[in-house]
N, C-alpha and C positions, 0 to 999 in steps of 0.2 A: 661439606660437599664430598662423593665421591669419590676416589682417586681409580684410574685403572690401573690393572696390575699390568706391570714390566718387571722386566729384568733388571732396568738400573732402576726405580724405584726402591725396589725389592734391595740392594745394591748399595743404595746411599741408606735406606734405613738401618742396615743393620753396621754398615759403616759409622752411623753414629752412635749403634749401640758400642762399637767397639772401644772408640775414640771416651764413650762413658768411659770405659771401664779403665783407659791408660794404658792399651795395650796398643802394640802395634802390631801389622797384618800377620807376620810370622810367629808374636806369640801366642794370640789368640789361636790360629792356627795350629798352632803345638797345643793346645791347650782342652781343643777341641779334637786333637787327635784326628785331625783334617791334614791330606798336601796343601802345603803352602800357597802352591801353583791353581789348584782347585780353588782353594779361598779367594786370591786374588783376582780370578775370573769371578765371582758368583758377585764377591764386591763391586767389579769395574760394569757388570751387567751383559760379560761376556757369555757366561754361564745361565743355566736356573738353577734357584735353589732345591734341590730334590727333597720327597717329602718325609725319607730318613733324617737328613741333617738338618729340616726344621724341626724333627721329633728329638732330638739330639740337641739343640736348641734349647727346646722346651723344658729338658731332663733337668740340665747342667741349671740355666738360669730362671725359669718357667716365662720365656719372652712368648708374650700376646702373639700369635703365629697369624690372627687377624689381621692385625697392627704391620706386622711383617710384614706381609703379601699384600696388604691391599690401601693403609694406609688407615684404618680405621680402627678405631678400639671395638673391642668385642666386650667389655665391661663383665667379659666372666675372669681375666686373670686379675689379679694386684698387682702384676708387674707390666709396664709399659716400655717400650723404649725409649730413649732420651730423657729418664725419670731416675731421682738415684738407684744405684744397683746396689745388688747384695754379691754376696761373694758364692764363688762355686759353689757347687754341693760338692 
């Protein structure tokens, strides 16, 4: 089924990609070379995700940016969220 796109959708997903990876909100944030403050809002669904930082996303881990925003896999990447991760580039 469907999901519609939100902010906390959007918010909690990528919340669990993070939560993959063992990181917590300020490292990933460092990591992504993102404000802290910024990340924390796009995670809590205070924010959107803008369509830099999902391309920045994309770069670093190649996250399904379908998947991300809308809840559905788009079966053209290998990487999904909540799937094991691989390490930065």
């Amino acid at each position: 089924m469907k999901e519609s796109f939100s902010k906390k959708a959007v918010g909690e997903r990528l919340k669990g990609f993070r939560l993959s990876m063992h990181m917590t909100q300020k490292e990933f944030a460092e990591e992504m070379h993102w404000d802290v403050n910024t990340y924390r809002k796009i995670e809590t669904g205070c924010s959107l995700l803008t369509s830099d930082k999902a391309q920045m996303l994309y770069d670093k881990y190649e996250i399904d940016i379908t998947y991300l925003l809308t809840g559905n896999k788009s079966g053209k990447n290998k990487f999904f969220l909540h799937t094991t991760c691989r390490k930065p580039k």
